[in-house]
C-alpha positions as CSV (number, residue, x, y, z in Angstrom):
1,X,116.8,117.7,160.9
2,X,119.7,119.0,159.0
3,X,121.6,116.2,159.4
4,X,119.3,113.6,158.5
5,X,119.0,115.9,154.8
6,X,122.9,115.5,154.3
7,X,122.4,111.5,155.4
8,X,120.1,111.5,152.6
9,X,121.6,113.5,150.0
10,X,125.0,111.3,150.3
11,X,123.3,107.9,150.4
12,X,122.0,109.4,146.5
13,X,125.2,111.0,145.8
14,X,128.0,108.1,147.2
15,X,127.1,105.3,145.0
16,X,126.4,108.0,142.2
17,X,129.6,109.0,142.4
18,X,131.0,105.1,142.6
19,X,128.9,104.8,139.2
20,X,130.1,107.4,137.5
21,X,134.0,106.8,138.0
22,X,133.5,103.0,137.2
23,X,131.5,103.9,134.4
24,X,134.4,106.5,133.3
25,X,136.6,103.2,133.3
26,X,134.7,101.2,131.3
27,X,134.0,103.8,128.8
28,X,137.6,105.9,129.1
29,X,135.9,108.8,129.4
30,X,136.2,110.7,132.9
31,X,134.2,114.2,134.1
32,X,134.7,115.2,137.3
33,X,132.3,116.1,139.9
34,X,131.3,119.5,140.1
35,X,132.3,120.3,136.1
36,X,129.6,119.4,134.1
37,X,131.1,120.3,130.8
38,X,134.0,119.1,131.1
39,X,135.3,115.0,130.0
40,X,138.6,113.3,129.4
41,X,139.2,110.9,127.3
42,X,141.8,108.6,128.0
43,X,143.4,108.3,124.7
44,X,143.4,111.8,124.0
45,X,144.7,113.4,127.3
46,X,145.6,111.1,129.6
47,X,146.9,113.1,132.4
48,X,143.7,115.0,132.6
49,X,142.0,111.6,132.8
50,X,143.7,110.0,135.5
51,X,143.6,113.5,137.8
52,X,140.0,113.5,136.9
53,X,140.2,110.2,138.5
54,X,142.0,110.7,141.4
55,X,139.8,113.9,141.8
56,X,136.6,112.2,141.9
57,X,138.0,108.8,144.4
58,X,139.0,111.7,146.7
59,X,135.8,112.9,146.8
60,X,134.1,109.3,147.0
61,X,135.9,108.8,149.9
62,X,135.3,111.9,151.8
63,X,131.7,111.5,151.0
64,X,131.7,107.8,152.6
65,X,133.4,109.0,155.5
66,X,130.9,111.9,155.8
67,X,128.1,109.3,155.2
68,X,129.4,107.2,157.8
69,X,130.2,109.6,160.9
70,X,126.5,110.8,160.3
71,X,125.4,107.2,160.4
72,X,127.2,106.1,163.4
């Protein structure tokens, strides 16, 4: 039963997170998971950005894997 929960709260919170970075593209404005209050803007602090970036794909990915070894 737990399992299935975690299935479900990653097949919400993968594509959110896919979302979110390409949105912080778009826009040039990043946050990163888990820090609610924080953004970076790409003009203004660009290193910041791009670890926000890298920082959130990592965490895409882990996700999907999790999503998929609970799916398979």
């Amino acid at each position: 039963m737990a399992d299935l929960a975690v299935i479900a709260i990653l097949l919400v919170g993968v594509p959110l997170m896919g979302w979110i970075t390409l949105h912080g593209f778009q826009t040039g404005t990043m946050y990163a998971f888990g820090v609610p209050y924080a953004s970076y803007l790409r003009s203004k602090n660009p290193f910041l950005f791009w670890f926000a970036t890298m920082f959130n794909i990592f965490v895409l990915i882990v996700g999907a894997g999790f999503l998929l070894k609970g799916i398979v």
